[in-house]
Steps between C-alpha positions, in 0.01 A plus 500: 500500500570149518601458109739832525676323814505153283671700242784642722535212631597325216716792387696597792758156617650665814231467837628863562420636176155338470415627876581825341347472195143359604527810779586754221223352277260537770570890544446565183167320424376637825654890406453475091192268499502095334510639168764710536728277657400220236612775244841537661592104502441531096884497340 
């Protein structure tokens, strides 16, 4: 959890957007599962 919110953190600039973003993240690893949501923040 804590290296998926490092990694938003460094990609999102706007406080807003990285609130969002780490929220988001956090939906998806706890609905899809870690590996799943590591999947989806592959390009």
């Amino acid at each position: 959890m804590n290296d998926i919110d490092i990694l938003v953190i460094k990609k999102e600039e706007p406080p807003t957007s990285r609130i969002t973003s780490i929220k988001n993240i956090n939906v998806e690893v706890t609905s899809l599962g870690l590996n799943d949501a590591l999947e989806a923040l592959k390009p």
